[in-house]
N, C-alpha and C positions, 0 to 999 in steps of 0.2 A: 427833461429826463432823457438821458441817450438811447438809441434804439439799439439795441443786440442786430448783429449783422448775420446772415444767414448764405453757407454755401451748398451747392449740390456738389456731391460728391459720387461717382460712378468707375466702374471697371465695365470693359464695352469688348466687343470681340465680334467684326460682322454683323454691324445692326444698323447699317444704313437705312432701310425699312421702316425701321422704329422709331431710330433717335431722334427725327425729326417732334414726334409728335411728344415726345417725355420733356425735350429743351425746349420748346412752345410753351407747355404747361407749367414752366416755373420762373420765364421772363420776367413777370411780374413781382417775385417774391426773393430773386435771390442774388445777392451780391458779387458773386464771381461763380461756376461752373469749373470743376477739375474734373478731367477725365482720363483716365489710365487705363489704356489700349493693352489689348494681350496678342497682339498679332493678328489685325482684320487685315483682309486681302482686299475691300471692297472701298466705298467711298466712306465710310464710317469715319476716319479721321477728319478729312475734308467737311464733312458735312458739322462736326462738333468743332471748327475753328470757325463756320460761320458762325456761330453762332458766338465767339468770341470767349469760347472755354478753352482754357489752359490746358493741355493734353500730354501724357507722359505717357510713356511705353516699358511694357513689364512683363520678361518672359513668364508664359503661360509655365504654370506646375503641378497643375490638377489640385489646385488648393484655394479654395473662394478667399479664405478668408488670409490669406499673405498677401494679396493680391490687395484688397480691400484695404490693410493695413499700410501698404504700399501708399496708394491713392491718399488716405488719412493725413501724413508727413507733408502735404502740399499746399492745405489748409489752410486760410489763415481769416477766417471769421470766428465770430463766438460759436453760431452754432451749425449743425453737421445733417444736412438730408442727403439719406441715401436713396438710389433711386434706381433699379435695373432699366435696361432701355425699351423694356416692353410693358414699362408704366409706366403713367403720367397721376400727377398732381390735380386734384380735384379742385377747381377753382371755387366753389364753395366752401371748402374748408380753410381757404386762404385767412379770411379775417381773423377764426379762431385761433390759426397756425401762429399768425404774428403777434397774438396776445399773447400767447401761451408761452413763448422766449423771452416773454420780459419777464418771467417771473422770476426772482434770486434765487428762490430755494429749486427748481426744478433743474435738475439732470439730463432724464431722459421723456419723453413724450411718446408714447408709445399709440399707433396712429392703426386705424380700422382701415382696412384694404379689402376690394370689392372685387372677386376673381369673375371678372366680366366672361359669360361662357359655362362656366362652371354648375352645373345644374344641384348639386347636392348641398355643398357647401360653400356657397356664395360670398362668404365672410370670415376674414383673417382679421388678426391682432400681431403686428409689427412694433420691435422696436426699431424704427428707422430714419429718427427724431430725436439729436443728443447735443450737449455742449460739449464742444471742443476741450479735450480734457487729456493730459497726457497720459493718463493709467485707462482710458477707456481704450480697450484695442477689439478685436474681434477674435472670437476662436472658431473651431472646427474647422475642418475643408470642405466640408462640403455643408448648405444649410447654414452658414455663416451666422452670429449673431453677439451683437456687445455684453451679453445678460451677463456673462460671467464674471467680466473685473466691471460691471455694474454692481454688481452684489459685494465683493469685498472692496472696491470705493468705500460704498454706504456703510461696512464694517467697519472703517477707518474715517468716515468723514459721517455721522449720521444726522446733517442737517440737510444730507439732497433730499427730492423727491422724485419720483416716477412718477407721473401721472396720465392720463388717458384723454384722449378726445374721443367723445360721441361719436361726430362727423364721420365717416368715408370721406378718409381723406387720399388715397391712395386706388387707382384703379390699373387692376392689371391681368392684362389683354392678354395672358400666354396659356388663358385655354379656350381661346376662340379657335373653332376650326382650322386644320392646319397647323397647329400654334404648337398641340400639345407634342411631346418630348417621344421623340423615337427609342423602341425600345435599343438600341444602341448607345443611348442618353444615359437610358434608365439604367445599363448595363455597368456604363461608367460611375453614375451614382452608385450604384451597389458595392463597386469594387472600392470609390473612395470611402465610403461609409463603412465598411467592414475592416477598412486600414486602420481607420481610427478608434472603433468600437475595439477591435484587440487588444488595444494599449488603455481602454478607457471601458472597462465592461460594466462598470455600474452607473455608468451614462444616461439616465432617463429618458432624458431628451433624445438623446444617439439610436436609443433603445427605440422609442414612436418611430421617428423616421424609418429608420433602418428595419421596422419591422412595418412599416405600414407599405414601404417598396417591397418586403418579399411578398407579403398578400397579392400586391397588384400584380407580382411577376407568376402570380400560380405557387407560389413556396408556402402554404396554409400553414402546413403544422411546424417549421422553423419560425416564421412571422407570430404565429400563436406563442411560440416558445420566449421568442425574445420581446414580445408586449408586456407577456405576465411577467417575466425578466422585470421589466423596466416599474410593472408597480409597485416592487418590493423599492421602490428608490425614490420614489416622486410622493413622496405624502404630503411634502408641505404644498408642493405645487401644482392646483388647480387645473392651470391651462394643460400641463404633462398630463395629468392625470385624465384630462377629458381625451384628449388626444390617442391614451392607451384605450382604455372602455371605448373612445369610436371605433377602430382600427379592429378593435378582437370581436367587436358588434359585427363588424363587415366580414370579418375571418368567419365565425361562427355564421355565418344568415344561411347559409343552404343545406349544413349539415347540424347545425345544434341550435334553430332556430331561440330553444327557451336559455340557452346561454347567450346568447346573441340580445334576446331581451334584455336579459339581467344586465352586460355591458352598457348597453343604449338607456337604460336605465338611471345608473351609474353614471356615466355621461352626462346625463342633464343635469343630474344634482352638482355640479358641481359650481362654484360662486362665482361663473364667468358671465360675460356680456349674453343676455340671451340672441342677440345677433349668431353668434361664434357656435350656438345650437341647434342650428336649423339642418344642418345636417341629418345628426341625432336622432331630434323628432319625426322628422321625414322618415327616415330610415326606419323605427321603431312605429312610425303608423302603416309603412306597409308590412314588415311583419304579421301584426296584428291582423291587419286583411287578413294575409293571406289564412290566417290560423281560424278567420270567420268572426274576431271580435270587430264588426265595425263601429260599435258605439267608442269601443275606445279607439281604432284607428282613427273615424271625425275628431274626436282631442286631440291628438298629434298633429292632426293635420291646420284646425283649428287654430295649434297654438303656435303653430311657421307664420300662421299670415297674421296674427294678432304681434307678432314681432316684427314682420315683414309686410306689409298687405301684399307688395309687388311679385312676390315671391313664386313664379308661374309655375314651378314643378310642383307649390301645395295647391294652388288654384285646381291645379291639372287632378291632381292624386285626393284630392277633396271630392270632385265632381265625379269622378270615380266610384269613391264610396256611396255617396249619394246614388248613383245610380242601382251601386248594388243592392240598398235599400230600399231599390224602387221609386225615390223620390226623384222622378227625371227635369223637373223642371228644376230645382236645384241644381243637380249634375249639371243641365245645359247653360245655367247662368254662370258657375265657377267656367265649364268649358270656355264658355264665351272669354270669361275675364281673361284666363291662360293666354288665349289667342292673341289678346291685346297687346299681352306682354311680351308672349313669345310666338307670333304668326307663323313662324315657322316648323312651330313641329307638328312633326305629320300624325305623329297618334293622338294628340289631342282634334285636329280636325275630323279624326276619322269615329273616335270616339262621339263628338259632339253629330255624327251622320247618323248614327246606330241609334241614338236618342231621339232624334229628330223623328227619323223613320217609324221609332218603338208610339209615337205621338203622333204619327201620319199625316206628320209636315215635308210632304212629300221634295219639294220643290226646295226648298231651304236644305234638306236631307241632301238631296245629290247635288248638289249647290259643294255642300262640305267633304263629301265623298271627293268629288272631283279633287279638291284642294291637296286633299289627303294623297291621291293619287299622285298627283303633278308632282307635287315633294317625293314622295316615294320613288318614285321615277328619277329625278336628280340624284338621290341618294344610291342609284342602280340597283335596289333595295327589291328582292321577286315577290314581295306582299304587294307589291303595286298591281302585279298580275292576278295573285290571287285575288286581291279584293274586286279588282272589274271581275272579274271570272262570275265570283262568288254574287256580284250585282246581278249580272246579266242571266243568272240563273233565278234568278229572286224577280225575272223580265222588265229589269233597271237597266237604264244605259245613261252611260256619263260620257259627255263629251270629250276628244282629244284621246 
């Protein structure tokens, strides 16, 4: 039986940094490499001919997805991974990736991406996995994505399929420290999102986006405006819909806490990967804290790590709870587990000190204190100060 051939396909701009480690990660699995430059000044060209990918240049126009359609026309395998240069291919999901192209009826493969860094919602659903198809193109400018003449394809052909992998198969690095997006980034998204949302106002999708940026930028009650906007649009579609209910969950948390439930709520019900919930959960178990239900905040938190085990902001935000319950030996085993995962945050070491101490383990206490410190201190963070302060007054002292 012949095997389906497979290209990467990218638009790059200044990622000498990166690309190395995205063309590393799909050596193994892909047939030719196309890359369409939008004007890097740095070695990013040079560096994507080592590796022996075909490279095209394409003035920049503030538009992802002309750009992306661009790079498409260069093609010439069955099937099409996209891939930005601040992720890499998950070499575990490789085996599945190569079955899953041999299937006839499938289209598109819509592929679970792991936002390494990302403490809330650690887990996306991409489609970035398609056969080479000349009506599949990409729309929006910004947010790019094939869904659209996916959808009326399958109105005109309905013997494709869409289908999903499990796996994390995709991990990406652009909210590691550093990584994430200056508000002058953020600025630029706003203004291309708002170009297109003009001409396109009962845009669902357009609508999350473009409202879940004004929240981040402090714009509450426009963002609030243009989510509720977008549920009037998104009924058939699950993932739109989880994405509105997250977004008005996070608009609503500090003024309308029990509308903020209700969304986060809302949210979870909906038929998606419970992966792609962890956010949600999270989110809607510290509510609850904070409101003094810890029985039902422990469920929320509970059900992160029964989706997730690894998942160190429930580990963290469980052990929490348990403390406020008074059950500190619990609090300090999730504490511990957090640490495993994530060593570096400083409020969980600091927290797992206050436990330790409240159990007059003294010596293990300032053990954690210290930790807690030293991070804090990197982060040039003045809780570093108060908390020795506040030791040395309690007639503790921590080294350094």
């Amino acid at each position: 039986m012949p095997t389906s051939s497979l290209s990467l396909c990218m638009i790059v701009k200044d990622e000498a940094q990166n690309l190395p480690r995205c063309l590393d990660s799909v050596q193994a699995i892909t047939d030719e490499i196309i890359v369409v430059d939008t004007g890097s000044t740095d070695d990013t060209v040079a560096i994507a001919q080592s590796y022996r990918a075909t490279v095209h240049h394409f003035p920049w126009g503030n538009d992802f997805s002309a750009a992306r359609n661009h790079a498409l026309q260069f093609v010439s395998s069955d099937w099409i991974l996209v891939l930005d240069a601040d992720e890499a291919l998950s070499s575990q999901a490789i085996p599945a990736l190569q079955q899953a192209i041999q299937l006839d009826s499938a289209l598109v493969i819509n592929l679970m991406r792991q936002e390494i860094g990302a403490a809330q919602s650690p887990y996306s659903l991409v489609s970035r996995l398609f056969r080479r198809h000349p009506q599949i193109q990409f729309s929006r400018p910004y947010h790019a994505l094939i869904d659209d003449s996916v959808a009326q394809l399958r109105q005109q052909e309905a013997h494709w399929q869409v289908i999903e992998l499990p796996e994390v198969a995709i991990l990406h690095y652009g909210y590691e420290p550093g990584a994430i997006a200056s508000r002058n980034k953020l600025q630029t998204a706003k203004t291309t999102m708002e170009g297109f949302w003009k001409t396109h106002p009962d845009d669902a999708y357009v609508c999350s986006k473009l409202g879940a940026l004004y929240v981040q930028l402090g714009n509450l009650a426009q963002g609030i405006q243009l989510l509720e906007h977008g549920l009037k649009f998104a009924q058939s579609d699950p993932a739109i819909l989880y994405e509105l209910h997250y977004h008005l969950g996070i608009a609503h948390s500090a003024q309308n806490p029990a509308q903020a439930i209700y969304h986060y709520q809302h949210a979870i019900q909906q038929p998606i990967r419970d992966r792609l919930k962890l956010g949600a959960y999270n989110n809607l178990g510290s509510l609850l804290k904070a409101q003094g239900d810890l029985s039902a905040a422990q469920s929320c938190y509970q059900a992160t790590l029964q989706i997730t085990p690894d998942f160190a902001i429930g580990h963290y935000n469980l052990g929490m709870t348990y403390r406020a319950q008074g059950n500190l030996p619990q609090a300090i085993a999730h504490y511990q587990t957090a640490l495993q995962l994530n060593p570096t945050h400083a409020q969980t070491h600091q927290n797992l000190g206050v436990a330790l101490l409240k159990l007059g383990r003294i010596p293990e206490s300032l053990e954690a204190f210290q930790k807690a410190i030293a991070l804090l201190e990197l982060q040039q963070s003045p809780e570093a100060e108060r908390l020795r302060k506040a030791l040395q007054e309690m007639g503790l002292e921590v080294r350094g």
